[in-house]
N, C-alpha and C positions, 0 to 999 in steps of 0.2 A: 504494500500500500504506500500513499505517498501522503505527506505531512509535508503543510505548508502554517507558519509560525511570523507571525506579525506584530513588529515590536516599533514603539513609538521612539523615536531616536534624538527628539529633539532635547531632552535635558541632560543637560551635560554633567559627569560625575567630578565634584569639583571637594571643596576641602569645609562646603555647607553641607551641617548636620541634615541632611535630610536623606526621606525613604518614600520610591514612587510605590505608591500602593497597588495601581496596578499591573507592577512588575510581577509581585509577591504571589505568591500561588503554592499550594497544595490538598493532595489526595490519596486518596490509596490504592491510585493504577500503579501498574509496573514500576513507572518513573520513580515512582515517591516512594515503595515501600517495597522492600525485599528481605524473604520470600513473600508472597502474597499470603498462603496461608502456612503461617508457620506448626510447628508442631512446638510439644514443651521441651526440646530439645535443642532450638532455632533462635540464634539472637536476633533480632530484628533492625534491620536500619532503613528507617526513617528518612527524608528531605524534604527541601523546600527550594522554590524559584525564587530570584532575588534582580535584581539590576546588575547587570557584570562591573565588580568595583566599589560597588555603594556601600557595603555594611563590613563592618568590622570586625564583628562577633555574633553571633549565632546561639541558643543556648535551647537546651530540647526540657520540656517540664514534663514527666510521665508520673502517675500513680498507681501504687501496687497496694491493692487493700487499704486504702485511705491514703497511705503514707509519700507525699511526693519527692521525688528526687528530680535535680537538675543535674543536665551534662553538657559542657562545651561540646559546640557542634564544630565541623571541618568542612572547608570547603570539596567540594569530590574531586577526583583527579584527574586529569586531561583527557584520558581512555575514556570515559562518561560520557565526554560531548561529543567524540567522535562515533561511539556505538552506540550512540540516543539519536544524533543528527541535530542537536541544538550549537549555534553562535556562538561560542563563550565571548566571544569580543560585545556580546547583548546580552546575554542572561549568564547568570551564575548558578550553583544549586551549593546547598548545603544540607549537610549527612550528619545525625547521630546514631548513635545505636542504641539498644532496649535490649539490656541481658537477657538472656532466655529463663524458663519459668512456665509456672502451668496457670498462675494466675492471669486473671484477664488484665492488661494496661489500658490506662487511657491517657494522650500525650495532647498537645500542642507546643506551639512553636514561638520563640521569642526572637525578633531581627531588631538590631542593635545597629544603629551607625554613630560613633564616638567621636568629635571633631574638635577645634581646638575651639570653634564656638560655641559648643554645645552637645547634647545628646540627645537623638533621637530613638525609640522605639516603638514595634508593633509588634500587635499581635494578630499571629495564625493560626485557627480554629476551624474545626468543622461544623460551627454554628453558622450562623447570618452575621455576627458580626457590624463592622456599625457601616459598612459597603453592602450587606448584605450576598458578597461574597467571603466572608469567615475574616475578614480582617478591623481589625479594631484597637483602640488608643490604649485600652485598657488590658488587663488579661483575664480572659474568660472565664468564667466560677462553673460553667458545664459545657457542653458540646463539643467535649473534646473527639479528637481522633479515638479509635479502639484496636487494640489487639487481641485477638480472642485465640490461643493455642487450641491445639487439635479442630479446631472448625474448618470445616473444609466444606466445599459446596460441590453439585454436580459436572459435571463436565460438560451435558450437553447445556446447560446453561448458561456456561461461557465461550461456546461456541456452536449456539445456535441463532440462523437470521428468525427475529420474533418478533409477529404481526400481533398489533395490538388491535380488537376489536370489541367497540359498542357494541349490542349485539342487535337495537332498538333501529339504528342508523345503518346495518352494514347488509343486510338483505332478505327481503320477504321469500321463505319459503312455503308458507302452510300461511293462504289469509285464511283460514280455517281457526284460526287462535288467535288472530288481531283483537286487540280492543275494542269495546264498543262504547260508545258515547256514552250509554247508559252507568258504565262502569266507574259509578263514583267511588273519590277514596275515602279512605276511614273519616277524614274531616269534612265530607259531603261537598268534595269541591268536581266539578265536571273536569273529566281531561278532553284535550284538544287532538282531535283526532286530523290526522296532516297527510294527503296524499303524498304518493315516492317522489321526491325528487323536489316538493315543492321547498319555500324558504323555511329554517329556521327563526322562527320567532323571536324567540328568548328573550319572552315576555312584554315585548313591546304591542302586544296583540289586546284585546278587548278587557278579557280580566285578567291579564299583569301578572298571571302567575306565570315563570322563569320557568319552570321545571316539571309541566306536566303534557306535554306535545309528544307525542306517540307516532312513530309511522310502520311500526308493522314488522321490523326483523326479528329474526326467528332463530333456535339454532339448528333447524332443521334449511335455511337459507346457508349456515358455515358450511353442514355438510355437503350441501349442493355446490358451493364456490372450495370446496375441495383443491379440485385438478388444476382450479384459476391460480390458487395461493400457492402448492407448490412446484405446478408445472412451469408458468409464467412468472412469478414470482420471485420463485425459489425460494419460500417459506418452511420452514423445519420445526418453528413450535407456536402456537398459539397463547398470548394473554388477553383474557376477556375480563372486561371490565365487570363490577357487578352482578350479578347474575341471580339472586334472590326475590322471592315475593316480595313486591315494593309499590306504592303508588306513585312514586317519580318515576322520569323517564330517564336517570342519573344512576339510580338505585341504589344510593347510599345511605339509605336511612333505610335499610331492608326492614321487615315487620319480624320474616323469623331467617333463621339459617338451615330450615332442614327441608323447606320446598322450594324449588327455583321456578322461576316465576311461570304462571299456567300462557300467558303470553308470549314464551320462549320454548313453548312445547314442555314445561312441566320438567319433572323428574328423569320419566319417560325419554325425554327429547335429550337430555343431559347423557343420557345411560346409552344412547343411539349415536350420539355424537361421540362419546371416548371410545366407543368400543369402534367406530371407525376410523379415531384419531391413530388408538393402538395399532389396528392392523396396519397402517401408513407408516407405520411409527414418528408420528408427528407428536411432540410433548407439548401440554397444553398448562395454563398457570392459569387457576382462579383467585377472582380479587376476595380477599379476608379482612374485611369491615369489621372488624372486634374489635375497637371501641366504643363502640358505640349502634344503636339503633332508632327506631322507629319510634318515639315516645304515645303513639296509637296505635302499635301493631299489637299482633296477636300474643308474642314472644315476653315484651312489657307488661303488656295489662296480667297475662298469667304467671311472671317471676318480676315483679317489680322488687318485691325485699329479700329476694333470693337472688340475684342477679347482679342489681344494679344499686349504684348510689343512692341512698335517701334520704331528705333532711328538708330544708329547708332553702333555697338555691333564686339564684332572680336572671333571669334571662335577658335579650339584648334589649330588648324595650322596660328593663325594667319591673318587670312583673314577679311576683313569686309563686314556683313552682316546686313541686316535691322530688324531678331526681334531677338532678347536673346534666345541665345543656351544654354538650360542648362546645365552645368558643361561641357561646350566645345564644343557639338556634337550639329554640324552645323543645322543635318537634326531633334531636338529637340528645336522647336519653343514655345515660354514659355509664358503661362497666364499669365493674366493681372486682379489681384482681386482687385485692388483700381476701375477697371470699374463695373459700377452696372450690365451692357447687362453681364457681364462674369458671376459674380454671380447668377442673374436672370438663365440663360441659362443653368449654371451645377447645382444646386442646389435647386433656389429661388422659381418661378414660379410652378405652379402647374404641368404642362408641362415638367420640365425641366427633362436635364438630370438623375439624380439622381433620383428622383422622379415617371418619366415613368416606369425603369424595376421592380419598386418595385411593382407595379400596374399587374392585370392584362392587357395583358393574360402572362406574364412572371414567374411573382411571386416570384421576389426573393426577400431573406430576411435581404439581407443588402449589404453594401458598405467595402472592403480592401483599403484603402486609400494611390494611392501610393509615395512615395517622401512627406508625411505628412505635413513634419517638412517646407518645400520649398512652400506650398502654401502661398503668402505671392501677397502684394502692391507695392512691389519694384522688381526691374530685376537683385537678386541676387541667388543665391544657395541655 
């Protein structure tokens, strides 16, 4: 493949404390972190981008079990830029390392330029940071980078081409299961029923509602566009966005996790489509909305105190409601993982959510995890 790298050349590295922010950069592809996945046996080394020339000192912050240690970082060695393909006469990289260990680390990065004017520093994090690319005046109290030993992932999902599909948006095979105008949702709002091919609303239409326009795809339309996806294509795994009973047409406020929606051919249609995904061997990733649900589906109203958050809570307008709206939105009722039933139920039990679609007759080959960062014990964001 080829790699093309576009660097702003205009400010010149002079003897003023300063640091282009966006020269600064790190991750944890190849570039930045070797091995990728280490075992407890694997020291880790860590980097970061920098301005060629600009910083002084470098200094790597990790924590093992609470405890933080710092380590001068080094610039990498010439061999780097030639078998990476980066400019060193443009960018720089600096390298620490993370002794090996079975504990999980979590690091970010300190860039330092020291002058006779002054001193400048930043910080490099895999949060948002105050760029909202991870860099910031301060240093981060979370969002660090992670090292997790023995984790390893699959293979074909690091090399495979992966078509992501709506399933609502991407094609009518069975109008035999489309929507009917009749079909109000739990909060007795009509949905907007949209021929193929017409505009996207989103919400600028009569009643204002964003997220309830419907045109008909099915996942008996995936397995019909089959031979599209991997003959012309050349598609090898499929991620399908939500896929559970829901009154949006988004479907992330699913109502429950154990029926996919009767509008995508049901269970039925899920079970038809892996078991033709299998014989292709086409690997398929469903999206896992476990933070949160439906606060009017089925799944709420019968485990609300088994489940989920409950207390006393005020939503974005203000109002007070009984479980945790995540990030505001009333009708987004928010797990509860310090309960065992919640774990057990999405994940734990042989049975569980998680667990069932992976299984026949489904077949899928893994989980998109969404809101990651927010599965959490506490009823915050």
């Amino acid at each position: 493949y080829s790699l093309m790298i576009m660097y702003n050349t205009k400010a010149n590295v002079n003897e003023n404390a300063d640091i282009h922010w966006h020269y600064l950069f790190a991750d944890q592809s190849k570039d930045y972190m070797t091995p990728l996945e280490p075992s407890a046996t694997d020291e880790v080394k860590v980097r970061f981008r920098a301005k060629a020339g600009e910083l002084t000192e470098a200094k790597l912050h990790y924590y093992v079990n609470s405890e933080k240690k710092i380590v001068d970082m080094n610039k990498v060695s010439d061999d780097f830029y030639t078998e990476k393909g980066y400019d060193s006469t443009k960018v720089e990289f600096w390298e620490g390392t993370i002794p090996a260990g079975k504990e999980t680390k979590y690091y970010h990065f300190e860039a330092i330029n020291k002058r006779a004017n002054g001193t400048k520093t930043a910080w490099i994090s895999a949060g948002k940071g105050d760029t909202g690319f991870g860099i910031s005046n301060n240093e981060p109290s979370y969002s660090s980078f992670s090292v997790v030993p023995n984790y390893k992932t699959s293979n074909w999902s690091k090399e495979s081409i992966i078509y992501q599909i709506m399933v609502d948006r991407f094609r009518d095979g069975d109008r035999g299961n489309n929507k009917d105008s009749k079909d109000f949702s739990n909060s007795g709002e009509k949905p907007e029923i949209s021929t193929w091919g017409s505009p996207i609303t989103n919400g600028n239409e009569t009643d204002k509602i964003w997220n309830n326009q419907f045109f008909g795809g099915d996942l008996t339309g995936v397995r019909e566009a089959l031979p599209y996806l991997t003959n012309t294509l050349g598609v090898n795994a499929l991620y399908f966005m939500p896929i559970f009973q829901s009154d949006s047409d988004h479907k992330y406020d699913n109502d429950t996790y154990e029926y996919v929606d009767n509008n995508f051919g049901g269970n039925k249609g899920l079970a038809e489509l892996g078991k033709a995904l299998e014989d292709k061997k086409i690997n398929y990733i469903l999206d896992g909305v476990f933070n949160h649900t439906s606060a009017t589906g089925s799944l709420y109203k019968a485990n609300k105190d088994k489940l989920y958050f409950q207390g006393d809570f005020k939503d974005e307008a203000g109002n007070s409601i009984p479980h945790y709206p995540w990030h505001g939105f009333s009708n987004f009722a928010k797990l509860d993982y310090s309960k065992e039933a919640t774990k057990n139920y999405i994940y734990k039990d042989n049975n569980s959510v998680a667990k069932t679609f992976l299984k026949a007759p489904y077949f899928a080959d893994g989980w998109r995890l969404d809101a990651a960062e927010d599965l959490n014990s506490e009823p915050r964001d």
